[in-house]
N, C-alpha and C positions, 0 to 999 in steps of 0.2 A: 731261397727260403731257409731259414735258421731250424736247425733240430729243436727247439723248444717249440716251436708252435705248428710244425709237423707233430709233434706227441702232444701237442691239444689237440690238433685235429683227429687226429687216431680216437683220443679219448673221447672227442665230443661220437666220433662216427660209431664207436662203440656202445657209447650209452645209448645211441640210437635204435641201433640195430639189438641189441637189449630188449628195448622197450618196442620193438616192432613183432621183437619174437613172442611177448605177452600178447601181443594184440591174434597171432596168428595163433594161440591153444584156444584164444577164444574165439575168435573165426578164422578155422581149420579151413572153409572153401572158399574165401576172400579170397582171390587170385591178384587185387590190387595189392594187397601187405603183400603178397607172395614176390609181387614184382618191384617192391620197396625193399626188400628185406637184399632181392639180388644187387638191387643198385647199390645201395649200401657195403655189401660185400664188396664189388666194385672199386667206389671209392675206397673200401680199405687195403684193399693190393695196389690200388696208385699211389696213396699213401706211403703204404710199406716200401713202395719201388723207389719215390723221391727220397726217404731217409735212408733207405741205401746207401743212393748217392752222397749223401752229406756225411753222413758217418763213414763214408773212403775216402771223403774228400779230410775231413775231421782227423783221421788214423796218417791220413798221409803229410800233413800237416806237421800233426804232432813228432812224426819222424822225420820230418825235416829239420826242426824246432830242436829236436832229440840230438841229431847230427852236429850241426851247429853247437851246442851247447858242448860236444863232446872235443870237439873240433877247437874250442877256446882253451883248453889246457894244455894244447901242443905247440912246440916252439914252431917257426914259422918256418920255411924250406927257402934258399935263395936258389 
């Protein structure tokens, strides 16, 4: 999965969980929101844990890419 659509999914699971925590000042002893609001949380540490990965996968990348790049301005070794 691509880091942009991990950070919509963040975004959407946010606005969710946003709009669930309105729900629970207005009912404070709904135990159902209570146990949407956890899922929710949930999904967003699985979130957060797959953009981890992409974003080391990303940094380690780009320093390879970095390597390489620095690596073309040197005369070549026989």
């Amino acid at each position: 999965m691509d880091l942009q659509s991990l950070q919509y999914q963040m975004w959407l699971a946010v606005k969710r969980h946003q709009a669930l925590i309105g729900r629970r000042q207005e009912e404070p002893h709904n135990l159902a929101v209570q146990k949407e609001i956890l899922d929710v949380l949930y999904q967003l540490i699985s979130i957060n844990e797959s953009q981890k990965l992409v974003v080391a996968r990303l940094r380690e990348e780009r320093q390879q890419h970095q390597q390489v790049k620095a690596g073309e301005g040197e005369w070549p070794t026989q």
